[in-house]
C-alpha positions in Angstrom: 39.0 -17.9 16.8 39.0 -14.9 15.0 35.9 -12.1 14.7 35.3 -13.0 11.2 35.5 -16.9 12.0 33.1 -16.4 15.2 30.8 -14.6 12.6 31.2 -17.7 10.2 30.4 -20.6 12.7 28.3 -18.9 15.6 27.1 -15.4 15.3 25.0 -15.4 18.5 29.0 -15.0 20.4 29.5 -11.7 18.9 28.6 -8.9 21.2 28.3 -6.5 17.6 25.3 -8.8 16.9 23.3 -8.7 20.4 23.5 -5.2 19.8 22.1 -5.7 16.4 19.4 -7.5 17.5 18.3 -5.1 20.4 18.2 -2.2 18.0 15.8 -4.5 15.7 13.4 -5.6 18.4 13.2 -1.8 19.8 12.7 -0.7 16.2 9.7 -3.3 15.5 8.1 -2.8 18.8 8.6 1.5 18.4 7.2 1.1 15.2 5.5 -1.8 14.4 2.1 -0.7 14.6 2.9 2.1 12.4 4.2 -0.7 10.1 1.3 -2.8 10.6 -1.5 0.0 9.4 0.6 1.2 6.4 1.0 -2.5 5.6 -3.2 -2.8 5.8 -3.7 0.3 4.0 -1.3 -0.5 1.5 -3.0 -3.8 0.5 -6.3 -2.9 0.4 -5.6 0.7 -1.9 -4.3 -1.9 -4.8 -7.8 -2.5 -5.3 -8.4 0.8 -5.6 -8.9 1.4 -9.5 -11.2 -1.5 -9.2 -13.6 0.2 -6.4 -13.8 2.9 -9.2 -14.9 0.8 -12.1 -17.4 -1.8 -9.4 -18.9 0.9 -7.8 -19.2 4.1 -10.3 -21.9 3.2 -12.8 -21.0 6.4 -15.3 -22.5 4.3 -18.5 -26.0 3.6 -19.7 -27.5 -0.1 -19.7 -27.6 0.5 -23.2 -27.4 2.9 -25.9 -30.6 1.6 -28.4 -33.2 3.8 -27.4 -33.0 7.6 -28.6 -30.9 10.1 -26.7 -32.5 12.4 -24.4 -32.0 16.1 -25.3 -32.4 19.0 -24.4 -36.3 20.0 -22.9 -36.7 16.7 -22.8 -33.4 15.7 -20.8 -34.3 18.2 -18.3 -38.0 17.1 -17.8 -36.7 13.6 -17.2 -34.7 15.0 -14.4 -36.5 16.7 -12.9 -39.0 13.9 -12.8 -36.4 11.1 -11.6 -34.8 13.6 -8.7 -38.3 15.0 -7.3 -37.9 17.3 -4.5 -34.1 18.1 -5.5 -32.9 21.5 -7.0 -30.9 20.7 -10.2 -27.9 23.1 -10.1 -25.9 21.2 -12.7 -26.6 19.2 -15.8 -23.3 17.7 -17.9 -24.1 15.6 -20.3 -22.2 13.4 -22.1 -20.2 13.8 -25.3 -19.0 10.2 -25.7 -21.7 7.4 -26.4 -22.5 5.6 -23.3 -21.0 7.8 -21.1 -23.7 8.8 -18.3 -24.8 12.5 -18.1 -23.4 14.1 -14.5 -26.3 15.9 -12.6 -25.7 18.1 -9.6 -28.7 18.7 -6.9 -29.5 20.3 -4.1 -32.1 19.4 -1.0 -32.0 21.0 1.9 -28.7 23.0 1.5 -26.8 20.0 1.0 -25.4 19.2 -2.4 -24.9 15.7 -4.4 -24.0 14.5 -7.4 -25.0 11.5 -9.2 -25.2 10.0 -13.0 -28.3 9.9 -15.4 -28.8 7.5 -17.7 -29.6 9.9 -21.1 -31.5 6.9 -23.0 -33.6 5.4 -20.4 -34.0 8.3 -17.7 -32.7 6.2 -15.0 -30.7 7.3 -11.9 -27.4 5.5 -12.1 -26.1 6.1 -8.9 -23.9 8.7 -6.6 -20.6 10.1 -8.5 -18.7 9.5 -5.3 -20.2 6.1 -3.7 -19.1 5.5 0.3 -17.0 2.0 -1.2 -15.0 4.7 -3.1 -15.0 7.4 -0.7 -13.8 4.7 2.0 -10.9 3.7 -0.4 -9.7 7.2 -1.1 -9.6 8.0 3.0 -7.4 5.2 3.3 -5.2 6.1 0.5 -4.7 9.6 2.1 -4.5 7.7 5.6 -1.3 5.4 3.6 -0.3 7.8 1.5 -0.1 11.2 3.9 -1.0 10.1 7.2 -4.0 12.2 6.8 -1.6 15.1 7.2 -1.1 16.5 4.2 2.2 17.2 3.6 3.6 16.7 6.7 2.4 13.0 6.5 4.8 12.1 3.3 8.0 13.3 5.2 6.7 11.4 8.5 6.5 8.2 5.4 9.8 8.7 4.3 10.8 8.4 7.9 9.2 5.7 8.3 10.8 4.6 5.2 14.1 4.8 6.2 13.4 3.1 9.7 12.3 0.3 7.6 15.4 -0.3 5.5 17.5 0.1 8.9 15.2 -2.9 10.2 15.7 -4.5 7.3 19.6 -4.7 7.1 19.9 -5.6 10.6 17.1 -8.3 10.2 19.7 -9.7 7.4 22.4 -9.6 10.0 20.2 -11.3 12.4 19.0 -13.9 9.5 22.6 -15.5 9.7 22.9 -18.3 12.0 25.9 -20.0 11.1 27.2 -22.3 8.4 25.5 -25.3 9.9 22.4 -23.6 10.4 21.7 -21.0 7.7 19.2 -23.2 6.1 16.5 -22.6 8.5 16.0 -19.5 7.8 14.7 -20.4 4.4 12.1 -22.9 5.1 9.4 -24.2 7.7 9.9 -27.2 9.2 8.3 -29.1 11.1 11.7 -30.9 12.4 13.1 -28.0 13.0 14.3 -27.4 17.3 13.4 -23.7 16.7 9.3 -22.7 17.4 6.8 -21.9 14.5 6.8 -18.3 15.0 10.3 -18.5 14.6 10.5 -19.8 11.6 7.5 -18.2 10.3 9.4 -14.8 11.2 12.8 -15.6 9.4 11.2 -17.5 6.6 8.9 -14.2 5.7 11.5 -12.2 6.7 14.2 -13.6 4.0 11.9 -14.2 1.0 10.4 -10.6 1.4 13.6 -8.8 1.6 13.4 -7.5 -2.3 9.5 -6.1 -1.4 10.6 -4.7 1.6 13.8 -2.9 0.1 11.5 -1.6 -2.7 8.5 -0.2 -0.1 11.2 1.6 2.1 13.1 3.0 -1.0 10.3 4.4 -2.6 8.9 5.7 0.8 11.8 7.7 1.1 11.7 8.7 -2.4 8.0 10.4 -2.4 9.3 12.3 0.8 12.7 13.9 -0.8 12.8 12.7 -4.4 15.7 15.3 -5.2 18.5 13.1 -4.3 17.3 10.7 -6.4 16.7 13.2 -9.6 20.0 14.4 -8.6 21.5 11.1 -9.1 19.6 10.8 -12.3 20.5 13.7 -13.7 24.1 13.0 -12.8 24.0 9.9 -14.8 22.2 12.1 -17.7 21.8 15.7 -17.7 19.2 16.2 -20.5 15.8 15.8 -19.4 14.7 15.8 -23.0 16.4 12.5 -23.5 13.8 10.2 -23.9 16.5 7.5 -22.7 17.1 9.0 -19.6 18.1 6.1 -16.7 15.1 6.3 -14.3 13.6 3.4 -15.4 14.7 1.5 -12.6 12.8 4.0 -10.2 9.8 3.6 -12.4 9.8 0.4 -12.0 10.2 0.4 -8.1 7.3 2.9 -8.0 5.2 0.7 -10.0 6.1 -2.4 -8.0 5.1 -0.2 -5.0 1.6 0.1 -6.2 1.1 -3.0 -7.2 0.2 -1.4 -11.1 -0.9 -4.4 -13.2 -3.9 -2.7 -15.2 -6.8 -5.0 -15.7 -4.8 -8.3 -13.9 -7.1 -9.2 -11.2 -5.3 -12.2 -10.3 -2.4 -10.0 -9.9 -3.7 -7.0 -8.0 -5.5 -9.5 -5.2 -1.7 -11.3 -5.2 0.0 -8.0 -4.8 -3.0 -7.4 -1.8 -1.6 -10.7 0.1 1.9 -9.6 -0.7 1.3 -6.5 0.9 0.5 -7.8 4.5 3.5 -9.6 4.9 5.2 -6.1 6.6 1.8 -7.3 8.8 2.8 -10.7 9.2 6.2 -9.7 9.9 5.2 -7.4 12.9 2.7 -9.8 14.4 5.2 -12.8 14.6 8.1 -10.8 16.0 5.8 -9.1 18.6 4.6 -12.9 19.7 7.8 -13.8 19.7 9.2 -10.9 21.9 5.8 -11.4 24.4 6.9 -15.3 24.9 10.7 -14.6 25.5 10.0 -10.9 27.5 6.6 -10.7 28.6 5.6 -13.8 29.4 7.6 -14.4 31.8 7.5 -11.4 33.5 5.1 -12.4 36.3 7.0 -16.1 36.8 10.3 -13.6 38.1 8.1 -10.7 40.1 
C-alpha cells in the first residue's frame, strides 16, 4: 500500500501524521490559555459600541423646556456639583446633545454631562462599564503592551493558522470515517469531547483562518499592502483590490452596526477558539494525565 493510499484509507499508520498531531497538542497546550483569553476578550469587545451608547447618557430627557445659557447655565452648575471646582464647561452645539462639565474636588478631576434644559446631572463621561470594556480591548487588542503587544498578536496569529492546518490534517480519518468529524452523534464509538472537538473544529475553520490572518495583518500589514499594491499600484484608485481584507477585518470585529442579534451571535461565535481549547485540553488530561498515577 502506497503513502498516498495509507493516507486515503487509514491515516493514523502514517508516522508524518503522529508527528502532526504531537506538534498540534504541544501547540494548544503552549498556547491555549493565551488562546482562551483573546477568545474571551474578543467576544465580549463586540459589544463594545453598545457599552457606549447603554452606559453614556450624553443627551437631555428632552429638549421642550428653554435652554440654559450663559449666567444662568453656570449657576445651575454650580448648584447641581456643590463642593466641586468647575474647570470646564462645553456646551453643546447640536440639540440634545448634553453640555460636558469638567470638576475638580480634592485634586482629583472628573468629568461628567449636564443636562442644559432641565439642570440635571447626566452621568460620568467615562462610566466603569465603559472603562472596563476599553481595558479589555487594550488587554485583546495589545496585550496591555503597547506596541509590543500587537507583534506578540501577530505571533500568536500565526501559531494559530499553523494549528489550524495541522488540525485539518488531523480532521481526516479515512474514507470510511470522515463523516464524523462533521456531526455529533450519539452512536458514534468515539467520546463526546471528541466529537465536540472535531465538530467545532471543522465548522470553525473559515473564522479561525480569518482571526489568525488578520492577527498577523495588524502586526506587519506591509506584506499585505505590498501585495495590494502589486495587484494595483495607484492608491488613488478608488477600485483598488483590498476589499477582501476589509472584509476579513470587519468579520474580525464582528462590525454589524445597530444588529444586535448579530453582534451577541458574533459574541458566541467568538468563544469557540474557547471551546476549542477546553475540549482538547480534557481530552489530552483523559488520555495523558489521567492516567498518570494508574502507571507510577
Amino acid at each position: 500500500m502506497t503513502a498516498w493510499q495509507r493516507w486515503l484509507q487509514a491515516p493514523n499508520t502514517l508516522w508524518l501524521r503522529r508527528m502532526l498531531f504531537q506538534v498540534h497538542l504541544w501547540l494548544g497546550i503552549g498556547f491555549g490559555v493565551y488562546i482562551l483569553m483573546l477568545s474571551l476578550s474578543g467576544s465580549a469587545v463586540v459589544l463594545r459600541p453598545q457599552f457606549s451608547r447603554w452606559f453614556v447618557h450624553n443627551e437631555a430627557a428632552s429638549s421642550q423646556e428653554p435652554r440654559l445659557e450663559g449666567g444662568q447655565l453656570e449657576a445651575k452648575i454650580a448648584a447641581a456639583y456643590a463642593g466641586f471646582t468647575v474647570k470646564r464647561v462645553v456646551p453643546s452645539t447640536r440639540g440634545r446633545r448634553a453640555t460636558y462639565v469638567a470638576l475638580e474636588q480634592d485634586g482629583v478631576e472628573s468629568t461628567r454631562y449636564f443636562d442644559p434644559y432641565s439642570g440635571l446631572d447626566l452621568g460620568p463621561t467615562f462610566p466603569w462599564p465603559v472603562a472596563s470594556m476599553e481595558w479589555l480591548v487594550s488587554l485583546h487588542d495589545d496585550l496591555l503592551l503597547g506596541p509590543y503587544g500587537k507583534t506578540v498578536n501577530g505571533l500568536g496569529g500565526a501559531l494559530l493558522l499553523g494549528m489550524l492546518v495541522t488540525g485539518v490534517i488531523l480532521w481526516w480519518q479515512g474514507k470510511r470515517r470522515w463523516q464524523e468529524g462533521l456531526v455529533i452523534s450519539a452512536k458514534s464509538p468515539r467520546s463526546f469531547m471528541w466529537q465536540l472537538h472535531s465538530f467545532v473544529g471543522f465548522w470553525a475553520i473559515f473564522l479561525l483562518f480569518v482571526w489568525g490572518v488578520t492577527a498577523v495583518y495588524f502586526a506587519w500589514p506591509q506584506p499585505f499592502d505590498a501585495v495590494i499594491d502589486w495587484m494595483d499600484d495607484n492608491p488613488a484608485d478608488g477600485d483598488r483590490p483590498d476589499a477582501w481584507l476589509l472584509f476579513l477585518i470587519r468579520m474580525h470585529f464582528g462590525r454589524f452596526r445597530d444588529a444586535l442579534w448579530a453582534n451577541i451571535l458574533w459574541m458566541l461565535l467568538g468563544l469557540l477558539p474557547a471551546l476549542l481549547y477546553v475540549s482538547g485540553f480534557l481530552l489530552w488530561y483523559r488520555r495523558v494525565l489521567k492516567k498518570l498515577p494508574e502507571k507510577l
